[in-house]
KEGU-116275 format. One record per residue: residue number from 1; residue in three letters; x negated, y negated, z of N, C-alpha, C in turn. Coordinates in Angstrom, 3 decimals. Each point is the difference from the previous one (the first is absolute). Example, Ala and Ser with C-alpha at 12.3 -4.5 7.8 and 13.67 -1.06 7.14 Angstrom:
(1 ALA (-13.190 5.690 7.800) (0.890 -1.190 0.000) (-0.900 -1.200 0.000))
(2 SER (0.350 -1.050 -0.720) (-0.820 -1.190 0.060) (0.770 -1.090 0.730))
***
This chain:
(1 UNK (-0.844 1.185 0.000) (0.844 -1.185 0.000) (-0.887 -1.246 0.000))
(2 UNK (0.456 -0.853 -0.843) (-1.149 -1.435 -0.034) (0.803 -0.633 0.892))
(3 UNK (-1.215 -0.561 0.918) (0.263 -1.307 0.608) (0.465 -1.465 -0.407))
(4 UNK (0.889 -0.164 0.697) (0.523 -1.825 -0.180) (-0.153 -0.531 1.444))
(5 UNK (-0.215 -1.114 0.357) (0.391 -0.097 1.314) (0.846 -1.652 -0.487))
(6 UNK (0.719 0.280 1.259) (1.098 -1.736 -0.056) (-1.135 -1.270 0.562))
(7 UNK (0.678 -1.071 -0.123) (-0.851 -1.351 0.648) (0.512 0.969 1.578))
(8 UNK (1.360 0.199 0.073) (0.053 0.465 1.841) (-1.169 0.735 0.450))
(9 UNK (-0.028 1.259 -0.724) (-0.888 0.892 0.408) (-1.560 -0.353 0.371))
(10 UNK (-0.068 -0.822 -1.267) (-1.370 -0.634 -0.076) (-0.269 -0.647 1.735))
(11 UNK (0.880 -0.898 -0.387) (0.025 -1.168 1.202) (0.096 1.134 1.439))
(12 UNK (0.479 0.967 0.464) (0.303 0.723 0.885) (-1.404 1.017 0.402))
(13 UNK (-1.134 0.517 -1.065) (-0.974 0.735 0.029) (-1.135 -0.924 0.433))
(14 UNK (0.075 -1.556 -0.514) (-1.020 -1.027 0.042) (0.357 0.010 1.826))
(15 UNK (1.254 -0.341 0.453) (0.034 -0.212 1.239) (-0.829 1.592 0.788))
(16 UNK (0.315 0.860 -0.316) (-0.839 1.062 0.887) (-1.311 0.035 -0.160))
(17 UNK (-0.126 -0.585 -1.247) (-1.739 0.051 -0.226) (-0.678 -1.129 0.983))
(18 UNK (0.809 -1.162 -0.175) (-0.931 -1.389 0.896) (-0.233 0.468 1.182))
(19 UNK (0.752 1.027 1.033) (-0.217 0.311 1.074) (-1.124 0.505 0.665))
(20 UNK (-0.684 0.702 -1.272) (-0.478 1.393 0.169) (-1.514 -0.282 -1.052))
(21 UNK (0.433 -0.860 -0.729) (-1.347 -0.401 -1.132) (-1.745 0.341 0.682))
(22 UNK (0.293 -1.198 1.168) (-1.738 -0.068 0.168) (-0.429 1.038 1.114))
(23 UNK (1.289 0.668 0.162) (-0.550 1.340 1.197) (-0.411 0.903 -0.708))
(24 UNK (0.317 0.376 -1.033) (-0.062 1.121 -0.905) (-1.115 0.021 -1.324))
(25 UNK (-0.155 -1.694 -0.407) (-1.253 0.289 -0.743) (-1.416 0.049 0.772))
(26 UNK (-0.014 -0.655 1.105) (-1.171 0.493 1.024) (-0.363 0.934 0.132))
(27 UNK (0.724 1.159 -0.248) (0.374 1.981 0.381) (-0.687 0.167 -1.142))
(28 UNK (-0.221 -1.248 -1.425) (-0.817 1.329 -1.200) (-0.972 0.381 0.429))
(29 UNK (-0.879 0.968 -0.501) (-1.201 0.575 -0.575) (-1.041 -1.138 -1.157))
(30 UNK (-0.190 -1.327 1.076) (-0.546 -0.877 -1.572) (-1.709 0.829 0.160))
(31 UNK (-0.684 0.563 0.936) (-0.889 0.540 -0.498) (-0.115 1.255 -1.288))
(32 UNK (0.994 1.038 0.513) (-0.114 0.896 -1.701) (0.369 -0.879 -0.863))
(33 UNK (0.882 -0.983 -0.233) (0.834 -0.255 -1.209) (-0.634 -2.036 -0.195))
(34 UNK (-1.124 -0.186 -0.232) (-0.719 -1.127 -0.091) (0.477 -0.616 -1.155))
(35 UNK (0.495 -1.374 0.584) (1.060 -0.799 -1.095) (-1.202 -0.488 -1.455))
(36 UNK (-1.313 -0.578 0.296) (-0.726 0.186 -0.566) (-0.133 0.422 -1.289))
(37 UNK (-0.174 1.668 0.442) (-0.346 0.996 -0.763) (1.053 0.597 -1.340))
(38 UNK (1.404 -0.239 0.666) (1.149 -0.178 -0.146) (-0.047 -0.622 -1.574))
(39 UNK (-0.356 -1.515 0.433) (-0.201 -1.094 -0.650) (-1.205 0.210 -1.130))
(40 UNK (-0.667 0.471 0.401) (-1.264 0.554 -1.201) (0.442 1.489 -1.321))
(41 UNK (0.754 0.617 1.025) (0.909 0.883 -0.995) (1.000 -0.987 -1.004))
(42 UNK (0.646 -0.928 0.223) (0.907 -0.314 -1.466) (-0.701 -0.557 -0.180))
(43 UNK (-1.202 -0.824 0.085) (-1.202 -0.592 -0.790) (-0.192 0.842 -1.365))
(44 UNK (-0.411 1.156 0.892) (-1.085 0.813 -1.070) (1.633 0.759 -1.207))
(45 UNK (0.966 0.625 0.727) (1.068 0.700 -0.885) (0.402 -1.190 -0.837))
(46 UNK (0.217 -1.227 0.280) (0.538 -0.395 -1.046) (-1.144 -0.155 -1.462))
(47 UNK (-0.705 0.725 -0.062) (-0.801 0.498 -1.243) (0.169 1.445 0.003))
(48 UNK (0.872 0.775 -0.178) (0.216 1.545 0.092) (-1.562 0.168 -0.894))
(49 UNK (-0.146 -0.017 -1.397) (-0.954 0.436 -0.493) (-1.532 -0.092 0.487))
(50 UNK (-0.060 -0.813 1.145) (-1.258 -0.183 0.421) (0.198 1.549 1.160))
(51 UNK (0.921 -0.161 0.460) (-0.113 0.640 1.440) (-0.351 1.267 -0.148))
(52 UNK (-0.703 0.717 0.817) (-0.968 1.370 -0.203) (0.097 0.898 1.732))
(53 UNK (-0.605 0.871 -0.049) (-0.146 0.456 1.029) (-0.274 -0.386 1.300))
(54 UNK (-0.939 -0.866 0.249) (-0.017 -0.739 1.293) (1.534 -1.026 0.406))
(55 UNK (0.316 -0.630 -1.344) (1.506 -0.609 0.438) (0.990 0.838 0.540))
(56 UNK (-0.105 1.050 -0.497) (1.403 1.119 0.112) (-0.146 0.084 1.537))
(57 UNK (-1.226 0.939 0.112) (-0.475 0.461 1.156) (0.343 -0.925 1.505))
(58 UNK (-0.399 -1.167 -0.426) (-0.206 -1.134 1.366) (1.639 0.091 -0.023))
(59 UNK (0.843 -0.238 -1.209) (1.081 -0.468 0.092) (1.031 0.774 0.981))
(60 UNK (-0.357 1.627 -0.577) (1.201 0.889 0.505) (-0.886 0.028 1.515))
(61 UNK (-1.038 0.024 0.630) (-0.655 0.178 1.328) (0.654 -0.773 0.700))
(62 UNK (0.254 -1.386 -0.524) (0.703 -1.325 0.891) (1.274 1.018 0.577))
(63 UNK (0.371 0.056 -1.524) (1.724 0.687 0.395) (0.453 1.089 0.964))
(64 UNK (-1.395 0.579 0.048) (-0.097 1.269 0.803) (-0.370 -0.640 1.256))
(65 UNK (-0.589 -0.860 0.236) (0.169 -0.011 1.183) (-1.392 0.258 0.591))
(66 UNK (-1.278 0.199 -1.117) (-1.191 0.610 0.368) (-0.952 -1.303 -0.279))
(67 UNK (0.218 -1.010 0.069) (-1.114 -0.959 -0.520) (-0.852 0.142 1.208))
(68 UNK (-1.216 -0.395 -0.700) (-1.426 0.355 0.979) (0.010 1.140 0.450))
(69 UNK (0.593 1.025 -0.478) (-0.391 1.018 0.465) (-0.588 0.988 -0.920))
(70 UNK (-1.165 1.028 0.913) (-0.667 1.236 -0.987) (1.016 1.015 -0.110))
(71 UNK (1.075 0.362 1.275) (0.617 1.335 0.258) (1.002 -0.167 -0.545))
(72 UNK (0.685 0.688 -0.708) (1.603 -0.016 -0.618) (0.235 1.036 -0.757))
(73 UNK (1.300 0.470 -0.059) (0.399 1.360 -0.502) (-0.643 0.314 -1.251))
(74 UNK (-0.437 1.130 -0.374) (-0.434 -0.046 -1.428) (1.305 0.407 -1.005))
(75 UNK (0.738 0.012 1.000) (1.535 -0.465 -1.515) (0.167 -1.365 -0.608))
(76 UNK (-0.949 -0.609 0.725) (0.351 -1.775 -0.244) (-1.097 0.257 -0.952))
(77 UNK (-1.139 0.409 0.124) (-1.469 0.012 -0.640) (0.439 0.307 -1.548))
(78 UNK (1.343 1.477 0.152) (0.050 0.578 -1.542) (0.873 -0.898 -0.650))
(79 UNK (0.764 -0.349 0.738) (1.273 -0.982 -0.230) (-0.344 -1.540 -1.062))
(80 UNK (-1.322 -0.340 0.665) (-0.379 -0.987 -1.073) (-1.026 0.268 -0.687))
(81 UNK (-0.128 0.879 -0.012) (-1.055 0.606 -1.608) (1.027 0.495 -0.695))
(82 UNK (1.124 0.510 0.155) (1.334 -0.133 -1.136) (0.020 -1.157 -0.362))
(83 UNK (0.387 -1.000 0.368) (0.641 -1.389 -0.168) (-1.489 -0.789 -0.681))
(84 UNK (-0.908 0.466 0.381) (-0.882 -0.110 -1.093) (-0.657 0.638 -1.293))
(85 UNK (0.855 1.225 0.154) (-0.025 0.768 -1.165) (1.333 -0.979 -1.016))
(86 UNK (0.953 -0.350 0.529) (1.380 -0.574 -0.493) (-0.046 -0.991 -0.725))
(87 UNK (-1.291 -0.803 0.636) (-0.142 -1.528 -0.315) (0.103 -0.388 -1.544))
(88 UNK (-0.690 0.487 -0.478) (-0.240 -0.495 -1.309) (1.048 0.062 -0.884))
(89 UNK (1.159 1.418 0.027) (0.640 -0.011 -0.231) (1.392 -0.769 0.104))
(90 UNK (0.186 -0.630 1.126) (0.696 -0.956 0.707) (-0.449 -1.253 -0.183))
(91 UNK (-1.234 -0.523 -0.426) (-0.440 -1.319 -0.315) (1.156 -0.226 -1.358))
(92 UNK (-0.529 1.466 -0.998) (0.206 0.095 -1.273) (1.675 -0.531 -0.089))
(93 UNK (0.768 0.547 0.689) (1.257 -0.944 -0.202) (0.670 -1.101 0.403))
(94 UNK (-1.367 -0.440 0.459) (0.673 -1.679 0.593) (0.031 -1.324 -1.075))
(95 UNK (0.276 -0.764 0.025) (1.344 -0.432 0.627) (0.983 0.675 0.127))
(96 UNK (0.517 0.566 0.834) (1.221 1.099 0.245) (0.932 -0.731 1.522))
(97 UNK (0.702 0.260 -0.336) (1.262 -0.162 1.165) (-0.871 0.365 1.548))
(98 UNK (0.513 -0.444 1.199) (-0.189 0.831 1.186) (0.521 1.100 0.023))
(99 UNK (1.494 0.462 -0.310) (0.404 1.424 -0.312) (-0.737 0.898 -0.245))
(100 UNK (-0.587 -0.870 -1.298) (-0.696 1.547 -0.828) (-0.869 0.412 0.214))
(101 UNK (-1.007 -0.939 1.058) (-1.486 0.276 0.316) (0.392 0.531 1.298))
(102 UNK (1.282 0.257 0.685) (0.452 0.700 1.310) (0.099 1.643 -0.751))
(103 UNK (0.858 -0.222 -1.090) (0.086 1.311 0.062) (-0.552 0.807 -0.595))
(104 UNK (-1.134 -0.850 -1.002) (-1.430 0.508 -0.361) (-0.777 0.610 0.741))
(105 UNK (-0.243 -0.464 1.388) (-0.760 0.378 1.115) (0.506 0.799 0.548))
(106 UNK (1.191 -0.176 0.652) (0.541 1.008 0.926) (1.064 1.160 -0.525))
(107 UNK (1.244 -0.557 -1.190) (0.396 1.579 -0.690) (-0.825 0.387 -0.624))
(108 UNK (-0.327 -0.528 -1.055) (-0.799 0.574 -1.282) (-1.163 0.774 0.663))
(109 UNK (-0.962 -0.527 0.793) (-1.103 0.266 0.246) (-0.275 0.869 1.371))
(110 UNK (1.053 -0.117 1.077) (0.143 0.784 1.488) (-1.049 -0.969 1.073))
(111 UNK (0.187 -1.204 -0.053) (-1.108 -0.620 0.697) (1.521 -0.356 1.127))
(112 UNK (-0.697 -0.066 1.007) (0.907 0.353 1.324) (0.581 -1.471 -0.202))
(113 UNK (1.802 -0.254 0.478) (0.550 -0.942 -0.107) (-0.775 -1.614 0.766))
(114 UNK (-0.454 -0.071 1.116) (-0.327 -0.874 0.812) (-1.482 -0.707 -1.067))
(115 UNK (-0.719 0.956 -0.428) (-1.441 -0.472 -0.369) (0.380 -0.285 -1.744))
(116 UNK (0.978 0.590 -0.451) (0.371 -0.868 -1.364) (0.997 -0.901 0.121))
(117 UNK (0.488 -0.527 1.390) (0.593 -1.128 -0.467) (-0.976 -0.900 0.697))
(118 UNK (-1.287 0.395 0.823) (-0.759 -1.057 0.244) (-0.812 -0.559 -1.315))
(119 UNK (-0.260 0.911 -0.731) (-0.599 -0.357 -1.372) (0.791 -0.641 -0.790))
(120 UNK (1.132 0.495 -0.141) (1.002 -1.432 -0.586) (-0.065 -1.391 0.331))
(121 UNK (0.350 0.193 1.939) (0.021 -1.068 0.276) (-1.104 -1.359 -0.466))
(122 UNK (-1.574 0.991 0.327) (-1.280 -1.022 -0.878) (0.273 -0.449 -0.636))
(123 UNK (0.297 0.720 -0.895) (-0.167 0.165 -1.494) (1.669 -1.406 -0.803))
(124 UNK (1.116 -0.516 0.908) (0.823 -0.605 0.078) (0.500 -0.147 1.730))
(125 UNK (-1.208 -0.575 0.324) (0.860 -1.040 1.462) (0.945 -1.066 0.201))
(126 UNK (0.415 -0.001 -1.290) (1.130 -1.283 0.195) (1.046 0.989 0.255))
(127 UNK (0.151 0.900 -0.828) (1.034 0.824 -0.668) (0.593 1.424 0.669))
(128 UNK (-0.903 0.343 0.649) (0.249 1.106 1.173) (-0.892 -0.316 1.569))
(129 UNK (0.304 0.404 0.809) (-0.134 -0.245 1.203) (-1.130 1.058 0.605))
(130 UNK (-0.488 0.535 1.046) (-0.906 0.878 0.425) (1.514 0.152 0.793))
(131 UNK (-0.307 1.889 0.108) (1.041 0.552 0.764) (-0.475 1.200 0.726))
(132 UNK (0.313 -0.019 0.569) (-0.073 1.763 1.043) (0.500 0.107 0.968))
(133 UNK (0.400 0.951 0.757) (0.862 0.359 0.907) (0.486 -0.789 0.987))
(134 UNK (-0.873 -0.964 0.010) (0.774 -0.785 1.290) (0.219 -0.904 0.141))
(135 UNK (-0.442 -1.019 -1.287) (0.612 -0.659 -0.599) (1.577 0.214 -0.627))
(136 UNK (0.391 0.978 -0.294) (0.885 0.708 -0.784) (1.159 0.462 0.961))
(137 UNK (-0.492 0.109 1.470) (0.905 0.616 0.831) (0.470 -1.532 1.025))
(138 UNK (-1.124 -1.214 -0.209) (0.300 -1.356 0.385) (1.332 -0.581 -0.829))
(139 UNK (-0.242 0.375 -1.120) (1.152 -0.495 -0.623) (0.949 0.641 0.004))
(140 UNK (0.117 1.321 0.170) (1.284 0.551 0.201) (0.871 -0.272 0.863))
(141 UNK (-0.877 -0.043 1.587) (0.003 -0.592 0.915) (1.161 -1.233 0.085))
(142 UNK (-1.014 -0.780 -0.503) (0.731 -1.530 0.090) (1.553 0.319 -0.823))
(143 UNK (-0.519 0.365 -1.467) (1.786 0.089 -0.518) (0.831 0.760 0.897))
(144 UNK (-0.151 0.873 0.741) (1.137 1.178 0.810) (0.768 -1.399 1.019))
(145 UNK (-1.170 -1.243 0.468) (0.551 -0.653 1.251) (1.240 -1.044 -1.036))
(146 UNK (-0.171 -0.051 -0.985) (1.109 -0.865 -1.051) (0.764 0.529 -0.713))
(147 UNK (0.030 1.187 -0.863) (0.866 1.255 -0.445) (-0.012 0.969 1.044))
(148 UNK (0.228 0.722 0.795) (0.684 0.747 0.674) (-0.178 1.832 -0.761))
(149 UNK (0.654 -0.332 -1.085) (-0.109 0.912 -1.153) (-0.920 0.277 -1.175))
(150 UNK (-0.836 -0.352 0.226) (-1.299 -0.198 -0.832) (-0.703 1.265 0.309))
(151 UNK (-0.250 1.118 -1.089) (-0.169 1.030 -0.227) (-1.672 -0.143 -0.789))
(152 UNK (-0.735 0.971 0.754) (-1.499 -0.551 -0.487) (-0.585 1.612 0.074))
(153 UNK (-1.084 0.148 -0.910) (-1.148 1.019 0.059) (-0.993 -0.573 1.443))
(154 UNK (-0.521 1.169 0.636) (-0.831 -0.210 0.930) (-1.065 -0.243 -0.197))
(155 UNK (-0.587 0.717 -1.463) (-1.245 -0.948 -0.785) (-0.201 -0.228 -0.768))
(156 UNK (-0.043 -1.139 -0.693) (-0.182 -0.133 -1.320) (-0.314 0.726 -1.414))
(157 UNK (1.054 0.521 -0.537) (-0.704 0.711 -1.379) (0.282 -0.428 -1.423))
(158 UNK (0.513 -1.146 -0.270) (0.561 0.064 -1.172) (-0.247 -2.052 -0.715))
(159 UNK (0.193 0.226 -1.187) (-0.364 -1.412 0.238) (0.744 -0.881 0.250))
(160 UNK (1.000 0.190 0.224) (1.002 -0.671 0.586) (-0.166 -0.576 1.296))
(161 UNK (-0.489 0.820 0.669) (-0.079 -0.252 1.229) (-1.228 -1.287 -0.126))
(162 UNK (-0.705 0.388 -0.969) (-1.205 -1.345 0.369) (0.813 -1.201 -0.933))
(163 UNK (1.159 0.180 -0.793) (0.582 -1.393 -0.263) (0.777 -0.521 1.198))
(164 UNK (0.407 0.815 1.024) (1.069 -0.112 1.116) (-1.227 -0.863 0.711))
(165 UNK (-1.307 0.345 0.335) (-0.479 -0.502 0.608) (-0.581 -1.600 -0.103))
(166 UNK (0.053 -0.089 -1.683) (-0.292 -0.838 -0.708) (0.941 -1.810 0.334))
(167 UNK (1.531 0.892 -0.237) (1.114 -0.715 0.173) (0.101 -0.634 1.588))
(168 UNK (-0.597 0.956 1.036) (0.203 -0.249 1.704) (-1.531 -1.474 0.078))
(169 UNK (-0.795 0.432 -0.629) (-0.961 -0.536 -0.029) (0.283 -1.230 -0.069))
(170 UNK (0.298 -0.686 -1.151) (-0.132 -1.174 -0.857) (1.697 -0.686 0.699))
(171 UNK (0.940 0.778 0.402) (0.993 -0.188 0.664) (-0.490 -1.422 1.712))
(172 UNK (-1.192 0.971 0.335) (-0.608 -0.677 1.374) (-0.686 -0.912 -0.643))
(173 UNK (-0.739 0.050 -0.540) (-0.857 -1.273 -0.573) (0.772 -0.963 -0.358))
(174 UNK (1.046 0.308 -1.203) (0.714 -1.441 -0.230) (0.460 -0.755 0.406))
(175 UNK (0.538 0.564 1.841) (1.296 -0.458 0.533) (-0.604 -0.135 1.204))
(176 UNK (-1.300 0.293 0.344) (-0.265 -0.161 1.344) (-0.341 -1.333 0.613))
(177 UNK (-0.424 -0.931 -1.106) (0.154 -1.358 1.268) (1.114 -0.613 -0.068))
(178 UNK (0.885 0.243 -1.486) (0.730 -0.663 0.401) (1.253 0.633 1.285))
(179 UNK (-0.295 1.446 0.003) (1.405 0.570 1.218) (-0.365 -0.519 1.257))
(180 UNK (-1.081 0.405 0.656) (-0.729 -0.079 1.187) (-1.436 -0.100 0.321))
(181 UNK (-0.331 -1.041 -1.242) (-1.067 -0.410 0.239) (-1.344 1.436 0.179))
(182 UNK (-0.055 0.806 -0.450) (-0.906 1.149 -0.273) (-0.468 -0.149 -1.647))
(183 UNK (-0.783 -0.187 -0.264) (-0.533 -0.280 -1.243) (-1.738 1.077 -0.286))
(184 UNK (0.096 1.283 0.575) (-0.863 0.084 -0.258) (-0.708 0.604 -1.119))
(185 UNK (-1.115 0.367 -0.562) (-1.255 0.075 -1.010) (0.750 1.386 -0.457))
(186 UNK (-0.496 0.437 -0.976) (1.002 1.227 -0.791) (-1.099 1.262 1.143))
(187 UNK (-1.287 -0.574 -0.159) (-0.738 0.947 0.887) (0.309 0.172 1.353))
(188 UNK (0.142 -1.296 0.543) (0.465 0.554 1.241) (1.365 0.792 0.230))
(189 UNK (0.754 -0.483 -0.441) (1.503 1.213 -0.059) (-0.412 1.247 -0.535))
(190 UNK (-1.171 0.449 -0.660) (-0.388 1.222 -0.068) (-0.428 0.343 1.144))
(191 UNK (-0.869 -0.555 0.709) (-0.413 0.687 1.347) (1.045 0.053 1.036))
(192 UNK (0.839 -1.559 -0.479) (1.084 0.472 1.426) (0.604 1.059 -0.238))
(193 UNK (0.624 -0.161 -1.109) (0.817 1.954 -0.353) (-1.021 1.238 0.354))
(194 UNK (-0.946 0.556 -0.148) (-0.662 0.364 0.201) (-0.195 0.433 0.967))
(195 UNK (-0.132 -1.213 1.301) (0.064 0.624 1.560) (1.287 0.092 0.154))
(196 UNK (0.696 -0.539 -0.152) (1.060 0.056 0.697) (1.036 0.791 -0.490))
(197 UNK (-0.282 0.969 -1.347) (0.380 1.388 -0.296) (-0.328 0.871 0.827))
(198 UNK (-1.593 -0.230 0.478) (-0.523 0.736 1.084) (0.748 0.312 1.100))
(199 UNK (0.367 -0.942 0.555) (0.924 -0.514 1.330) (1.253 0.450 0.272))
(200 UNK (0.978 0.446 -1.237) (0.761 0.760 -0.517) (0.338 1.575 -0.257))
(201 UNK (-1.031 0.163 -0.110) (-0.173 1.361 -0.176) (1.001 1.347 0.254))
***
């Protein structure tokens, strides 16, 4: 089901958020997830054809959750030597939609849902959002306290769900200073969702 939300709703989620905003982005993880580094990734993706193995690598590590680190699963290790086996092929049809480079990666190709829509996301940060579980369960969250009846997957699989997230997103941004004065950075409402999916659980 695609998301709509009303000016009410809007205006009604902004009020639970102002409450709760600066308790909850304090709770991120800004050491794994370095805004920075973040910031040096759509540097380098917005040249897909430049980007090579060390980009991939740093990129999906952020996502994982392993930056600065030596130890990490070696499913993550095989995981992006696929996605760098993929690359070239995936350069090869760009300019392409966000869709198609979603489902290039993740149907077409079996690259796990969370780490091909982070590669989307690079690859078009205006246009899709960074998503994963708890981010995903923040927003469910919030819609259940304004629909009642709001029927949701527990984790994200489809791309829908990252337009749903898309729509909740840009929903808070547009409307947040003017509802209740919350206006914050597209990044920081990633981290607040983020913890405070956590918090939820």
């Amino acid at each position: 089901m695609m998301l709509s939300l009303t000016e009410d709703e809007t205006h009604k989620i902004l009020c639970a958020i102002s409450g709760v905003f600066q308790t909850h982005l304090i709770k991120f993880s800004a050491g794994k997830y370095p805004d920075e580094d973040y910031d040096g990734f759509l540097t380098v993706f917005a040249e897909p054809t430049t980007v090579g193995e060390p980009a991939i690598r740093n990129a999906l590590l952020w996502k994982y959750g392993h930056w600065n680190k030596s130890n990490y699963p070696q499913r993550h290790d095989q995981l992006i030597a696929r996605v760098v086996e993929l690359w070239p092929d995936l350069v090869a049809t760009l300019p392409a939609t966000p869709r198609a480079v979603f489902t290039y990666l993740h149907m077409n190709s079996g690259v796990p849902y969370v780490s091909a829509a982070f590669l989307t996301h690079v690859l078009f940060p205006l246009d899709i959002p960074i998503i994963d579980q708890h981010n995903f369960r923040a927003m469910n969250h919030l819609l259940k306290t304004v629909r009642p009846g709001w029927t949701h997957r527990q984790i994200p699989s489809s791309y829908e769900d990252l337009l749903n997230l898309k729509t909740f997103v840009r929903a808070i941004l547009e409307n947040g200073s003017r509802a209740v004065h919350v206006a914050p950075s597209s990044r920081d409402l990633d981290k607040f969702l983020m913890a405070y999916g956590k918090s939820v659980k």
